[in-house]
C-alpha positions as CSV (number, residue, x, y, z in Angstrom):
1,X,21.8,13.5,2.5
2,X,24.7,10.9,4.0
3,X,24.2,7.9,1.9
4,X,24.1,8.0,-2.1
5,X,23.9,5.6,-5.0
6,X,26.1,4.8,-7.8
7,X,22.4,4.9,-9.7
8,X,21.6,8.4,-10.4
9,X,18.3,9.1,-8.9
10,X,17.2,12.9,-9.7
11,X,15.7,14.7,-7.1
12,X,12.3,14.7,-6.7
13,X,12.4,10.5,-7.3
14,X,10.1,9.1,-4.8
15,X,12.9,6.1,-4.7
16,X,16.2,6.9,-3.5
17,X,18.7,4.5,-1.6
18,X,16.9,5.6,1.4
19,X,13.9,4.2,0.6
20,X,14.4,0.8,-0.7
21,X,10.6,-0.6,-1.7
22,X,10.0,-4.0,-2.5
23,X,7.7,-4.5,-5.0
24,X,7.0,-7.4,-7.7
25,X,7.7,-7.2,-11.3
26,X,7.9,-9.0,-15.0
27,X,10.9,-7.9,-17.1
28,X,8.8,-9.2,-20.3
29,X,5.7,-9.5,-21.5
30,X,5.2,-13.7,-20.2
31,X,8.4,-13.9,-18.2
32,X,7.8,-15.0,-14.5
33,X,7.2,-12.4,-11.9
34,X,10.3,-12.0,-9.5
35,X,10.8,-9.7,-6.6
36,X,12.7,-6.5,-7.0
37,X,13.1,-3.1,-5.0
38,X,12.8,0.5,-6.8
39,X,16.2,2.2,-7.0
40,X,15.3,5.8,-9.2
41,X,14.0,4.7,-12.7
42,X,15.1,1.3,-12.4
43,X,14.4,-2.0,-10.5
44,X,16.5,-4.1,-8.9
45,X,16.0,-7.9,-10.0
46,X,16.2,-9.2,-6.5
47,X,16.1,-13.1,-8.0
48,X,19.5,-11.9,-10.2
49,X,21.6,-10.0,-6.9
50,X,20.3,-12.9,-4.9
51,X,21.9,-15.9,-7.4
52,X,25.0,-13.7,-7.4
53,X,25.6,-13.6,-3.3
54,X,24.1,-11.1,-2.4
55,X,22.6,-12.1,0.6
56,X,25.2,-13.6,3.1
57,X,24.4,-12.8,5.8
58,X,23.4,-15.4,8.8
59,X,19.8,-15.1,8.2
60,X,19.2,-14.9,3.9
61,X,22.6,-16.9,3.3
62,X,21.1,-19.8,0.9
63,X,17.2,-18.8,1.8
64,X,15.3,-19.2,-1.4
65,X,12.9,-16.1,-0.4
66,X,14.1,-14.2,-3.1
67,X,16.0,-16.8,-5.9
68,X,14.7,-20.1,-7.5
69,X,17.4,-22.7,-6.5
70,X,20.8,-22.6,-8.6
71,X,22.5,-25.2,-10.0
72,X,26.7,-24.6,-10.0
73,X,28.4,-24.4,-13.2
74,X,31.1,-27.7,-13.9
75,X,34.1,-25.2,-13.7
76,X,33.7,-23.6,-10.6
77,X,37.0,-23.0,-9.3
78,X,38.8,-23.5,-12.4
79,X,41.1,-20.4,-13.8
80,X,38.8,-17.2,-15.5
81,X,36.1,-19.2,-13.5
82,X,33.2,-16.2,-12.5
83,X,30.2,-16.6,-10.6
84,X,28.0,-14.2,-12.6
85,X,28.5,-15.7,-15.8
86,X,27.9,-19.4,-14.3
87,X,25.2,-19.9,-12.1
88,X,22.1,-21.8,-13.9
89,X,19.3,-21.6,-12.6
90,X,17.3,-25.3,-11.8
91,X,13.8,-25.0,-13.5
92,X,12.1,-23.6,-10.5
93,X,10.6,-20.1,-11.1
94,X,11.4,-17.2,-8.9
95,X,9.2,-16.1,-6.0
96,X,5.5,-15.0,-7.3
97,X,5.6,-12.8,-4.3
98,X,7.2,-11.4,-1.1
99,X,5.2,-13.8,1.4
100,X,7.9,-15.9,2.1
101,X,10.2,-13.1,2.6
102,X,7.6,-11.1,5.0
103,X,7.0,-14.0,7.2
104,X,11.2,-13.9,7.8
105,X,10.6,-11.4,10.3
106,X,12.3,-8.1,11.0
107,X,16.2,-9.5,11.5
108,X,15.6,-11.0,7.9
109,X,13.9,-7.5,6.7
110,X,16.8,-5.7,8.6
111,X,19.5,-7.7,7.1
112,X,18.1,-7.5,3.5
113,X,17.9,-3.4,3.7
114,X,21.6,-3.5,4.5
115,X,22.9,-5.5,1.9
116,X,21.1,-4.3,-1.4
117,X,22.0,-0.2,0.5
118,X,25.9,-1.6,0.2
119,X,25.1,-2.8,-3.0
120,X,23.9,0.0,-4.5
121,X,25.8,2.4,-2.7
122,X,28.2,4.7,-5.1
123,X,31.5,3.1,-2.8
124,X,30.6,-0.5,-3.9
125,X,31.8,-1.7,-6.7
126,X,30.5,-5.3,-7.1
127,X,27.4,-4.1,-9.1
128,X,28.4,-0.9,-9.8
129,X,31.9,-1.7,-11.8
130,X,30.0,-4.6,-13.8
131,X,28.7,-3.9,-17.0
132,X,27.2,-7.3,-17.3
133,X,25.7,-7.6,-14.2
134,X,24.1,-4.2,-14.2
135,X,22.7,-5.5,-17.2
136,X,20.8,-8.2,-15.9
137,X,20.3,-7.0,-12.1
138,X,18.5,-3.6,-13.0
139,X,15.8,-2.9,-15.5
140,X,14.2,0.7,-16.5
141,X,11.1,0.9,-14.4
142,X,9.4,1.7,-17.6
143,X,9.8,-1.4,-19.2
144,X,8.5,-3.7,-16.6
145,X,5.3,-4.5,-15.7
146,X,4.3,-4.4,-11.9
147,X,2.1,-7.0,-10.3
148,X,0.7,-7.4,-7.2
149,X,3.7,-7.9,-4.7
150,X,2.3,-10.2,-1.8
151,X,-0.7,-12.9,-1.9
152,X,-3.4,-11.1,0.1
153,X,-5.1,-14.2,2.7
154,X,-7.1,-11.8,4.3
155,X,-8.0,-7.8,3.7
156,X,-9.4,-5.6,6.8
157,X,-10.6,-2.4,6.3
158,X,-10.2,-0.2,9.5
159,X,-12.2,3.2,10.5
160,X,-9.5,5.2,12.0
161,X,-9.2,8.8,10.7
162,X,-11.8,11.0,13.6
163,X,-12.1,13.9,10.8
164,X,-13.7,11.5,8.8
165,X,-15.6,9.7,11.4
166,X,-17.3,13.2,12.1
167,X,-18.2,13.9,8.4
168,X,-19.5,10.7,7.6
169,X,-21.5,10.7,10.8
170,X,-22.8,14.4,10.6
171,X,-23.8,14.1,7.0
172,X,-26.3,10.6,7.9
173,X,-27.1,11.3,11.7
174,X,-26.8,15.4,12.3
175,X,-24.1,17.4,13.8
176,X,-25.7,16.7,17.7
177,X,-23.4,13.5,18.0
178,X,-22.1,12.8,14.2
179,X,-19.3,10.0,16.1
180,X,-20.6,7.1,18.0
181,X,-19.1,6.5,21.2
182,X,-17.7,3.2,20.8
183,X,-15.5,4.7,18.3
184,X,-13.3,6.4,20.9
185,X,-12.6,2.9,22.5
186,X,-12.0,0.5,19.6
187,X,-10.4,0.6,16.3
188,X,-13.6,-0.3,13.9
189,X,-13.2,-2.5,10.7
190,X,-15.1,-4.6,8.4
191,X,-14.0,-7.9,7.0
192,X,-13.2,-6.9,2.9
193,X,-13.0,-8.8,-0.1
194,X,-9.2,-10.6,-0.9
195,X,-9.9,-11.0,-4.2
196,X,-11.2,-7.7,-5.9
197,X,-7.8,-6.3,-4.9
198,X,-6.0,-5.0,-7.9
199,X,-2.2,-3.3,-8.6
200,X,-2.4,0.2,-9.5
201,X,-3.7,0.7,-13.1
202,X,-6.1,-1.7,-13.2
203,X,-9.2,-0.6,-14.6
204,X,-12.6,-0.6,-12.3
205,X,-16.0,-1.5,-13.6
206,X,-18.7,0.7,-12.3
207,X,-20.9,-1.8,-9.9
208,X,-24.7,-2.5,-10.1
209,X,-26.8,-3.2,-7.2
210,X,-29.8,-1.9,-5.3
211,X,-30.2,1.7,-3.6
212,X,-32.5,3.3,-1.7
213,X,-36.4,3.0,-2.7
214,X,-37.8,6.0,-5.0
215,X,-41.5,5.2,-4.5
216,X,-42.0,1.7,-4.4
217,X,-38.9,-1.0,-5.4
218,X,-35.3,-0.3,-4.3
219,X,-33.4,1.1,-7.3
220,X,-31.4,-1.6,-9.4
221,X,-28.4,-0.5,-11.8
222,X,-25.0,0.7,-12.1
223,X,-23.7,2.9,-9.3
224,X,-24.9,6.9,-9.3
225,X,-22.7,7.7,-6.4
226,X,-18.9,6.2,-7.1
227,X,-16.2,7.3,-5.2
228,X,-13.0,7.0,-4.1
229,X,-11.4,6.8,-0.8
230,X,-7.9,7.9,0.2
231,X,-6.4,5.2,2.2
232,X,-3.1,3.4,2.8
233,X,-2.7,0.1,4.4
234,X,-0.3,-2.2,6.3
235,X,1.2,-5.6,5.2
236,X,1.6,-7.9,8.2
237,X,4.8,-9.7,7.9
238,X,5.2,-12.6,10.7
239,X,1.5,-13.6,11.5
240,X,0.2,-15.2,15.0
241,X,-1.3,-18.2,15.8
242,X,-5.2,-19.0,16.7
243,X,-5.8,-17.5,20.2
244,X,-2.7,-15.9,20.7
245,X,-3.3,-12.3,20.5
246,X,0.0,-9.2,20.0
247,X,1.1,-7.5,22.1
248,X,0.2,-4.2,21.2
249,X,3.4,-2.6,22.1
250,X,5.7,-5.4,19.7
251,X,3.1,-4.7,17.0
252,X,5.6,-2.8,14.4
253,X,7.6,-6.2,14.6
254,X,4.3,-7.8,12.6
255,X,4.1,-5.0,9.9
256,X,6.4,-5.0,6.7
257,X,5.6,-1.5,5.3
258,X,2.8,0.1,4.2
259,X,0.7,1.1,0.5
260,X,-1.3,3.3,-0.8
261,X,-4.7,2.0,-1.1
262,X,-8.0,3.3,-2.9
263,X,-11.1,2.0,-1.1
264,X,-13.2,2.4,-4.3
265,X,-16.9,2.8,-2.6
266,X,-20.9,3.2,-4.3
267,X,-22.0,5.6,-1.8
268,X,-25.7,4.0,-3.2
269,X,-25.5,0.8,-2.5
270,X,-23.4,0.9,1.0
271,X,-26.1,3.5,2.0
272,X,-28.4,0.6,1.4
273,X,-27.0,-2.5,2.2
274,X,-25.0,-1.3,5.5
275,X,-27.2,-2.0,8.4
276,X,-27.3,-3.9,10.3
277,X,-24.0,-6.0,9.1
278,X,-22.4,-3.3,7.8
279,X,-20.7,-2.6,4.0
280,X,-20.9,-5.7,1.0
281,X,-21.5,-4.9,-2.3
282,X,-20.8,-1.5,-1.9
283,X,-17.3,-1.9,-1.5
284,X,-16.3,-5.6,-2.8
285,X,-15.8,-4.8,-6.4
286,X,-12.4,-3.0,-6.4
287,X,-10.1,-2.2,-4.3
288,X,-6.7,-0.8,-5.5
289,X,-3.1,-0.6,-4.1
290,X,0.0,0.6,-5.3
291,X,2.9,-1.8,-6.1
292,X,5.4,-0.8,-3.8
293,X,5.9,-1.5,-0.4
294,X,7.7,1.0,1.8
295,X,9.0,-0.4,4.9
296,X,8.3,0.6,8.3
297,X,12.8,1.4,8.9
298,X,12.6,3.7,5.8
299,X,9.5,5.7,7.0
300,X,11.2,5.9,10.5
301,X,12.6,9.1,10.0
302,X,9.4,10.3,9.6
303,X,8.0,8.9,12.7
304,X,5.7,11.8,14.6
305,X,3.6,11.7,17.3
306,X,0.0,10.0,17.0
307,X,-3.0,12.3,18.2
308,X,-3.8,12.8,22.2
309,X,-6.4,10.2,22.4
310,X,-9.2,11.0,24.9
311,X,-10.7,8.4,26.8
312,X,-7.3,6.7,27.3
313,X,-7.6,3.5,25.6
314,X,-8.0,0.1,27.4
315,X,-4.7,-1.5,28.5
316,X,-4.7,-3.8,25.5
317,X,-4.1,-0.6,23.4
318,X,-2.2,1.7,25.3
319,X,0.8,2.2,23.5
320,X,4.7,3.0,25.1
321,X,5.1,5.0,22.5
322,X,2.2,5.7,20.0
323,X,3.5,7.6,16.5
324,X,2.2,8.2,13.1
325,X,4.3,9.2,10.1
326,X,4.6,12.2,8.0
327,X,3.4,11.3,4.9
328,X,1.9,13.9,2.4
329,X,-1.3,12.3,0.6
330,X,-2.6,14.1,-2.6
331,X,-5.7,12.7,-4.8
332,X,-6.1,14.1,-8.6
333,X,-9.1,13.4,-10.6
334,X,-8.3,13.4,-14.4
335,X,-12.1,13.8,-16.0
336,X,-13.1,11.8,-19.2
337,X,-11.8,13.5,-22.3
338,X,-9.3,15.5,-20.8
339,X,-5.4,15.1,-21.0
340,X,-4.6,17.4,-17.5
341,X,-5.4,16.0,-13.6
342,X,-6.9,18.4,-10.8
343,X,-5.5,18.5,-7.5
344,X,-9.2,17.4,-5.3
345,X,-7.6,17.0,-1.8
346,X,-4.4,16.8,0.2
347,X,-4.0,15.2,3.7
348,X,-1.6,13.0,5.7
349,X,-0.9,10.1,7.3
350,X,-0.5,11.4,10.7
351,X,-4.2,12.8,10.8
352,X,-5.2,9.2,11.6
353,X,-6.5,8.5,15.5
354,X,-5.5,5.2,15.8
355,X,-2.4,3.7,14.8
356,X,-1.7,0.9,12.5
357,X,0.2,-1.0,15.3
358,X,-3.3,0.0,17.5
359,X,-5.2,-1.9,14.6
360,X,-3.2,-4.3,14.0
361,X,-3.2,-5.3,18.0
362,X,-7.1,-4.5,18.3
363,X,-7.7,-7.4,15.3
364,X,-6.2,-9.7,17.2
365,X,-7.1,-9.3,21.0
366,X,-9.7,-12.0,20.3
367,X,-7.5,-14.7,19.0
368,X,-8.1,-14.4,15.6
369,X,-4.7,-15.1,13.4
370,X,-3.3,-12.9,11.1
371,X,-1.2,-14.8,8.4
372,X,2.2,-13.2,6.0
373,X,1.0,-11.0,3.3
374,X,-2.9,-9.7,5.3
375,X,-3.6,-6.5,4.4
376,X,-4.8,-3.8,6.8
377,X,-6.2,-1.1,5.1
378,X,-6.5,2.5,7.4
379,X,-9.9,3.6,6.3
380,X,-10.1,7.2,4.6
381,X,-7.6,9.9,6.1
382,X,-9.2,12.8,6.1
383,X,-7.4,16.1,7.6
384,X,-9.6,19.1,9.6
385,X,-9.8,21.7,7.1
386,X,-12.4,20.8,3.8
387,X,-9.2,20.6,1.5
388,X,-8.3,17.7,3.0
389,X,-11.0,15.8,3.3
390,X,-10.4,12.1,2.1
391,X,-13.5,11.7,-0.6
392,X,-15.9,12.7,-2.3
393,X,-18.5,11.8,-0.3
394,X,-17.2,14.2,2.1
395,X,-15.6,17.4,-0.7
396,X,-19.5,17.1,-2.2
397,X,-20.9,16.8,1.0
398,X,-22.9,13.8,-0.2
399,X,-23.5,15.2,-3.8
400,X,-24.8,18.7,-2.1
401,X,-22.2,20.5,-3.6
402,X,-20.2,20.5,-6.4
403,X,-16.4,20.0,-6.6
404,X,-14.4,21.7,-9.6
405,X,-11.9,20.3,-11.7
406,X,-11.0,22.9,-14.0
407,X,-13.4,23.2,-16.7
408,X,-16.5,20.7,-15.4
409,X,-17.4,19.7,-12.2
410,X,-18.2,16.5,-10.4
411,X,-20.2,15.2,-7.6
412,X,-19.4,11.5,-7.9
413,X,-17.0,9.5,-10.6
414,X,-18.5,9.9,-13.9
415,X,-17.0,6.8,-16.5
416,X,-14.2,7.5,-18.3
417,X,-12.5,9.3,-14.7
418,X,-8.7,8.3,-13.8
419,X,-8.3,9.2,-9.5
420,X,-4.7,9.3,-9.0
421,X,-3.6,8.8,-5.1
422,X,0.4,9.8,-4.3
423,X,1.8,9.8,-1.0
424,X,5.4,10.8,-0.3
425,X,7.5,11.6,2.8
426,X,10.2,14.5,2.5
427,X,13.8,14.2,4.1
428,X,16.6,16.6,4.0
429,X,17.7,16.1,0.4
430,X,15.8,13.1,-0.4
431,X,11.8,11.4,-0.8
432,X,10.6,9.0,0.4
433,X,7.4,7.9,-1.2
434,X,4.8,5.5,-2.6
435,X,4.5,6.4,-6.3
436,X,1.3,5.7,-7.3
437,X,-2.1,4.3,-7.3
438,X,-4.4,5.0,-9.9
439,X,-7.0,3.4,-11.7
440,X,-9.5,4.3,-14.2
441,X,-13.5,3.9,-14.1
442,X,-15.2,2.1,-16.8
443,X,-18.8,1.7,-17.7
444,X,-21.2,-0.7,-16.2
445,X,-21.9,-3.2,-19.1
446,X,-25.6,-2.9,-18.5
């Protein structure tokens, strides 16, 4: 395992020092959010490590990415003086979110990792051997309440998983040629909604809209076919500017780290509303993400190969070197009334055809500017066997079956459903994972 903490993390934490998320927080109930980075049960109060000097290296030494300014107590330097009891902070909160921290750039990302790993490691003492410090730096995860960690500009949502391309395309068009051609040469996306994304545990209101006619009128009322869809997505750190696309092989430098993300879709009114400009309504009103961001240097070790893509991409997306990570996805579906979850699927990152870095490229070989905090969300990640199929669209085969959880069954989301999404990587000794992203269905109020 190498590296350990002087915070005891149990086993099967998704958090150990290796993994380091960044994530953004409130202490108390009305207290203002601050930046912090999951260390086992507890959070690390970046804004508190930071006021305390933390960060010296050349890059983050007096940055304000993390800290409000500090104002220096009158006795510095004199006898018994110590810097954790007497720095005061100016009346300028903390950091809302990690945006001015993601548009730093890898060295600053880099340097950052390092310092709160020596800082938490169980050969420091500077946090470890003070009682009053520890007090203030780290707070039980349980206590806090999590918020979303980056101000989203701009949310994509890609198309890039070929099991799931197949089964959405076999289900509407027939088996004979279920995946369109153009899919093979570009990475598809649609242009989502920024602001109906939510932290994990937020509740979701079933949508109204229109389906497809019975007779005469298009149905109009709350949703008949809700459903999840097992994503994650990348947060781009250093943006680009108008008309200057990225290179598609110094991508990774663009991408902080990656969330789980639940694309929460009404099957009804997409099917509707999708052509010719493709999904609206069907997919504006929710989408969720979990609150922690793991970073593209701790999933590293997990770095696999991405899928043997055939045609060879265009130039523009050819990769050096084009990898996936080994990320274990799982979805439970707790019912309405019922205190236990059910395992409905299991897949994994590295089933997904093209690579975040190949979307990431792809979205901006026109010009177009992505900006600090833009989310990129995958698209479903379905696997090749039916047990791994990324929603419910796809494990009912459009409502033609049902799927069984336990004692009832389901089709689509009935109200009252939580859908739970985890995602975790497994090292020798140690996780690294997502925690998770969950969120609950409530009725339509009409």
């Amino acid at each position: 395992m190498g590296l350990k903490s002087f915070v005891e993390v149990h086993p099967d934490s998704h958090f150990p020092i290796q993994n380091l998320p960044y994530g953004v927080f409130r202490p108390q109930p009305g207290s203002d959010p601050r930046p912090g980075v999951a260390i086992g049960d507890y959070v690390l109060d970046l804004s508190v490590i930071s006021a305390h000097g933390t960060f010296d290296g050349p890059i983050l030494k007096g940055s304000d990415c993390f800290n409000q300014p500090l104002e220096l107590d009158v006795n510095l330097g004199k006898p018994g003086f110590r810097p954790d009891m007497h720095l005061r902070p100016l009346d300028v909160p903390p950091e809302p979110n990690l945006n001015k921290f993601l548009a730093m750039g890898r060295p600053a990302w880099k340097e950052a990792r390092a310092s709160i790993q020596n800082l938490l490691s169980s050969t420091e003492p500077k946090l470890r051997d003070n009682a009053s410090l520890r007090q203030i730096a780290l707070a039980p995860v349980g206590q806090v309440e999590m918020l979303l960690p980056i101000a989203i500009g701009d949310y994509t949502d890609f198309f890039s998983s070929m099991h799931h391309a197949k089964n959405c395309g076999t289900i509407f068009r027939g088996p004979e040629n279920p995946i369109p051609a153009n899919w093979f040469h570009i990475p598809i996306a649609y242009h989502g909604r920024a602001s109906s994304v939510v932290i994990s545990g937020t509740d979701i209101v079933r949508p109204r809209g229109q389906g497809h006619p019975h007779g005469g009128s298009p149905y109009f009322g709350p949703s008949v076919k809700l459903d999840f869809e097992l994503e994650m997505a990348a947060i781009v750190g250093p943006g680009n500017e108008l008309g200057k696309p990225i290179d598609v092989n110094k991508a990774a430098d663009h991408i902080f780290g990656l969330v789980l993300m639940n694309d929460w879709s009404a099957r009804d009114i997409q099917a509707w509303e999708y052509v010719p400009l493709g999904p609206f309504l069907g997919k504006s009103f929710g989408t969720t993400v979990s609150p922690w961001i793991v970073t593209l240097d701790a999933l590293e070790p997990f770095a696999c190969d991405a899928p043997k893509q055939d045609p060879q991409p265009l130039p523009y997306l050819a990769e050096k070197i084009s990898k996936n990570y080994d990320i274990s996805l799982e979805v439970r579906i707790k019912p309405t009334g019922e205190e236990n979850s059910h395992v409905v699927t299991k897949s994994n990152f590295k089933h997904l055809y093209w690579t975040v870095t190949q979307q990431l490229a792809h979205h901006t070989i026109n010009g177009c500017n992505l900006r600090p905090g833009d989310l990129l969300g995958t698209g479903t990640i379905s696997g090749p066997e039916p047990e791994s199929y990324g929603c419910l669209l796809e494990l009912t085969w459009n409502g033609q079956k049902q799927l069984s959880l336990g004692g009832t069954t389901r089709k689509f989301l009935e109200d009252g459903d939580e859908v739970v999404i985890t995602g975790c990587s497994k090292g020798n000794g140690y996780n690294v994972g997502f925690g998770t992203c969950s969120g609950k269905i409530l009725p339509s109020p009409i």
